[in-house]
C-alpha positions in Angstrom: -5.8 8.9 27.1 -3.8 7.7 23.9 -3.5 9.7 21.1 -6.3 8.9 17.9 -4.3 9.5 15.4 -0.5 7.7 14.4 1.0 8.4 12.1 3.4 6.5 10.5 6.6 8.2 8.3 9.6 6.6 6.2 13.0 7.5 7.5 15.3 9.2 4.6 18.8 7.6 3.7 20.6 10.8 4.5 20.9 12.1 7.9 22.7 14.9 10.0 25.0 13.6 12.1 24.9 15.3 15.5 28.1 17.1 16.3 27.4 16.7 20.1 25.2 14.9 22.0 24.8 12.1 24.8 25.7 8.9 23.5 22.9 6.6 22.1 20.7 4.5 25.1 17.9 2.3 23.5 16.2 2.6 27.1 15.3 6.4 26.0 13.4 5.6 22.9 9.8 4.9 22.6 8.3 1.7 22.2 10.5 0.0 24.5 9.1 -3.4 23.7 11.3 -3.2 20.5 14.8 -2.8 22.3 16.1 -6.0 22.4 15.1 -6.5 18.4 17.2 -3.6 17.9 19.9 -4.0 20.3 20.5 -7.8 17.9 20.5 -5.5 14.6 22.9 -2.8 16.3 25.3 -5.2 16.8 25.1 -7.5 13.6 25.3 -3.6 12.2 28.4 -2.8 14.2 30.0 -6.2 13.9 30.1 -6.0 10.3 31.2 -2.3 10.0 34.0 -3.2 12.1 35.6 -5.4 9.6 36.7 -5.6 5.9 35.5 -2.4 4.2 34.6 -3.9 0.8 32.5 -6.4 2.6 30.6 -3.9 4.4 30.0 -1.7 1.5 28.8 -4.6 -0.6 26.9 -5.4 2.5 25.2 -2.2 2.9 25.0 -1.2 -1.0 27.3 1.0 -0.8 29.3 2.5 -3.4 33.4 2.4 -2.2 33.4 5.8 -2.0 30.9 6.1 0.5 33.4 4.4 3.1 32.6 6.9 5.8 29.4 5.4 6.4 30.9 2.6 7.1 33.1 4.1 8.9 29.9 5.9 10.8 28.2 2.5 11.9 31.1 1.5 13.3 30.6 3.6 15.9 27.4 3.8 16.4 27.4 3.3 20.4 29.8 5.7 21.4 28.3 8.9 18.1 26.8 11.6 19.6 22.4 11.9 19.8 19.9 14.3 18.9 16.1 14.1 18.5 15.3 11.5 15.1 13.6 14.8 14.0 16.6 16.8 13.1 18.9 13.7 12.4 16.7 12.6 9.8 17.3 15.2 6.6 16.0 15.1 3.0 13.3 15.9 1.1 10.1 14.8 3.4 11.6 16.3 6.2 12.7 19.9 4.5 8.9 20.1 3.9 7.8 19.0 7.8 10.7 21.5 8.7 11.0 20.1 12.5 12.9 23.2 13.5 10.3 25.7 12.6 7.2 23.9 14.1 5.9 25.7 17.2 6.2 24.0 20.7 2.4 23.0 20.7 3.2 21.1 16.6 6.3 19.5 18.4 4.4 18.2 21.1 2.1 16.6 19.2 4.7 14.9 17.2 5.9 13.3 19.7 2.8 11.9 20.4 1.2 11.2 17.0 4.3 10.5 14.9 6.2 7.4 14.7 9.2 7.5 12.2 9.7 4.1 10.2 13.9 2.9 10.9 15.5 -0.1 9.5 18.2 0.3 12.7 15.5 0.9 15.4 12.3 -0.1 13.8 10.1 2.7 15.1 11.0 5.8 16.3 9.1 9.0 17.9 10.9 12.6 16.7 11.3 13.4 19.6 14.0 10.3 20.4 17.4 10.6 20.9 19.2 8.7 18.0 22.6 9.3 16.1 23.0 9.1 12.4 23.3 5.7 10.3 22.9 4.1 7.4 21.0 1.4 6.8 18.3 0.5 4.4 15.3 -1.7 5.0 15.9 -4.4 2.4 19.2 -5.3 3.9 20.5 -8.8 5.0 22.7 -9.0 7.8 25.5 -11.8 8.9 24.5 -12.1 12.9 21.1 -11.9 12.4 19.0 -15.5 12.3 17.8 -17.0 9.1 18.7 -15.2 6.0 19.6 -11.9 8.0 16.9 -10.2 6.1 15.5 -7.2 8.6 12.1 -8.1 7.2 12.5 -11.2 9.5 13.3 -9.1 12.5 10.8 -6.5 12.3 7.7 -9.0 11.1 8.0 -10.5 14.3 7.3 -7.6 16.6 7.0 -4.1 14.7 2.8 -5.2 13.9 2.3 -5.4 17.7 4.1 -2.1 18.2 2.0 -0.5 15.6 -1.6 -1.8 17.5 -0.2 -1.0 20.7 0.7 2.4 20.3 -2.6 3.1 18.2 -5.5 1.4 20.4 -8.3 3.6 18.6 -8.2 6.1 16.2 -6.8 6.3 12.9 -3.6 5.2 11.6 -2.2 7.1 8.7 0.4 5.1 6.8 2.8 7.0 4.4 5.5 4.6 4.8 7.2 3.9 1.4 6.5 0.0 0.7 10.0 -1.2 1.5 9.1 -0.1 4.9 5.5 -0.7 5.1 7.2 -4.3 4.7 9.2 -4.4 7.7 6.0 -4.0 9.5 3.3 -4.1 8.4 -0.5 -2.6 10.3 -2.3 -5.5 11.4 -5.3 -7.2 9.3 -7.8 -6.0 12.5 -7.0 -2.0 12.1 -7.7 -1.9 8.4 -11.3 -0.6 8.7 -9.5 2.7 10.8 -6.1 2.5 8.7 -5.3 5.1 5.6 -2.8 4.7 2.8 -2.0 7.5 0.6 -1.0 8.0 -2.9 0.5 11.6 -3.9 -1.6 12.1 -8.1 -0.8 15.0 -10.5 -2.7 16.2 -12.8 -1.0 16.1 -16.1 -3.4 16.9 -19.0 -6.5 14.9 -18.6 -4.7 12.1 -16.7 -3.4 11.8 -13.5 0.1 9.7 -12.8 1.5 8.4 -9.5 4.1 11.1 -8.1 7.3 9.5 -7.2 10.4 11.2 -5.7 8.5 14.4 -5.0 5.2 12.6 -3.3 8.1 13.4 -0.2 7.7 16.6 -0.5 3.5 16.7 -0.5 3.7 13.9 2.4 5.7 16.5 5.0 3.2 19.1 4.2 0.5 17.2 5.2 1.7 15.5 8.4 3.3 19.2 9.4 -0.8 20.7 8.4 -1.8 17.7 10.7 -0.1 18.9 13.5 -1.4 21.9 13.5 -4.7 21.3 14.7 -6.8 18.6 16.4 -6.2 15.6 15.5 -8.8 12.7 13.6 -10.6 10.4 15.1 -11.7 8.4 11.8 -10.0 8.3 8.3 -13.4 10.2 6.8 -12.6 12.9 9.9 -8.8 12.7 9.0 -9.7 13.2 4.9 -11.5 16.6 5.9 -9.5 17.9 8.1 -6.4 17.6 5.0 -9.7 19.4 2.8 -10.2 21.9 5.4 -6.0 22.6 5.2 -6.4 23.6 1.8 -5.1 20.1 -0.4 -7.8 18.2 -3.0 -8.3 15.0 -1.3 -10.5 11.7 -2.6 -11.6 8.8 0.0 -12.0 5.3 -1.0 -12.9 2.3 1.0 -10.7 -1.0 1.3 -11.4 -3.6 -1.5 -12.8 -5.8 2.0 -12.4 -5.6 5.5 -9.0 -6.1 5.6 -7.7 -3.9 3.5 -7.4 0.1 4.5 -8.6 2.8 3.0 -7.3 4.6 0.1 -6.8 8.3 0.9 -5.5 9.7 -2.0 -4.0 13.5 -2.8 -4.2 15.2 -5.6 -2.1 17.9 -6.6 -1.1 20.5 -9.7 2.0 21.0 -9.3 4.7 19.4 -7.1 
C-alpha cells in the first residue's frame, strides 16, 4: 500500500560533492517514468559545460569565478554518487539533518519525501545522485523550444506527482520557482497543502523568507517521526501535536489547495 503522505522539498543550490561513489545511473532513481526527460537535460547540461567557459557561466548564471561548476557538470556521468539526502547541503537540510535521523525516519523518507531537481526533476533521498548545479529557471541550447526547463518538466513532472501520491495528502514546500516546473495537478487540490513560514513581529506578522528553510526542515524531519497524515486537517495536528502554532485555511475553490500556514517567534 502507497504511502498517504508526499511530500514535496526544494533542492538547495549548494551541494556536497561525493568524494567516492558509483557513478551516476538514472535506472536507480525513483520515478523512472522521468528518465528519458532527464537523460535530454543531462546532456543539453553536459554539452554546454563542455564548451566555451564564459558561455556556460552566462548560461548557468554564474559568476566567472565560479568556473568549477562548470567544470563539475561537465562531468557529470563519470562524478562519483551518494544518496540526494547528503548531496544536497544548506540551510533546509542542516535543519532535516539526514545524518542524524534514525533508521525508522530514513525509511520513511524514502518513501514520503520527494526532493524537487532542476537536473532530475524529482528525486527520493534515498537516490543515488552526484552534485550539480543547475537552477530551475534555466534555458538550455539542446533542449526543444526556448530550452526553458519549465517546458520539460510541465510535460511529465504533474503526472509523476499524482502517480506517486494516489491518496493521501500532498504537502508542498517547494519554493515557487520549483513549484513551477511541476506543478500538483488541479484534481489533488482538495488533499494538497501549501505552506507559508509567518513571524510575529509586534502586532503584525510578515512572510519569513531565507530562514522559512530552516522552519521547513524541522517540520518534514518532526513528520518523520511519527505516523504519517492521511488528510491535510490530520497533517495540521499532527505539526500542533509536534509542538509548532499552526493555522488551516481552505482553498479559495476546488482547485486551489489548502493554505497551511506556520507561525513562529523567532527564526
Amino acid at each position: 500500500m502507497s504511502p498517504t503522505v508526499l511530500i514535496l522539498l526544494p533542492p538547495s543550490e549548494g551541494k556536497t560533492a561525493p568524494a567516492r561513489g558509483r557513478r551516476l545511473s538514472l535506472r536507480e532513481l525513483g520515478f523512472p517514468e522521468l528518465n528519458q526527460a532527464r537523460a535530454d537535460i543531462l546532456d543539453a547540461l553536459i554539452d554546454v559545460c563542455e564548451g566555451p567557459t564564459t558561455a556556460a557561466s552566462k548560461i548557468l548564471g554564474i559568476t566567472s569565478g565560479q568556473a568549477d561548476l562548470v567544470e563539475l557538470n561537465s562531468h557529470l556521468r563519470t562524478s562519483p554518487c551518494a544518496p540526494a539526502g547528503e548531496v544536497y547541503t544548506g540551510v533546509l537540510y542542516d535543519a532535516l539533518d539526514w545524518t542524524t535521523l534514525t533508521a525508522t525516519a530514513r525509511r520513511r523518507a524514502g518513501e514520503r519525501v520527494a526532493i524537487a531537481s532542476a537536473l532530475f526533476g524529482l528525486v527520493r533521498p534515498t537516490d543515488p545522485i552526484p552534485a550539480y548545479r543547475l537552477s530551475a529557471d534555466t534555458a538550455l541550447p539542446g533542449l526543444p523550444g526556448t530550452g526553458r526547463l519549465r517546458s520539460t518538466w510541465n510535460s511529465v513532472l504533474p503526472d509523476a506527482i499524482a502517480t506517486a501520491a494516489p491518496r493521501g495528502v500532498v504537502w508542498d514546500l517547494r519554493s515557487a520557482a520549483y513549484a513551477a516546473l511541476g506543478p500538483v495537478p488541479a484534481d489533488l487540490a482538495e488533499r494538497t497543502a501549501v505552506t507559508r513560514v509567518l513571524q510575529v513581529k509586534g502586532t503584525k506578522r510578515v512572510v519569513v523568507s531565507h530562514h522559512n528553510k530552516a522552519t521547513k526542515g524541522r517540520l518534514t524531519r518532526a513528520l518523520l517521526s511519527g505516523a504519517a497524515p492521511k488528510t491535510v486537517p490530520d497533517l495540521a495536528g499532527l505539526l500542533g501535536a509536534a509542538g509548532h502554532r499552526v493555522e488551516l485555511q481552505p482553498g479559495k475553490n476546488e482547485t486551489s489547495p489548502w493554505n497551511l500556514d506556520v507561525i513562529v517567534t523567532e527564526i
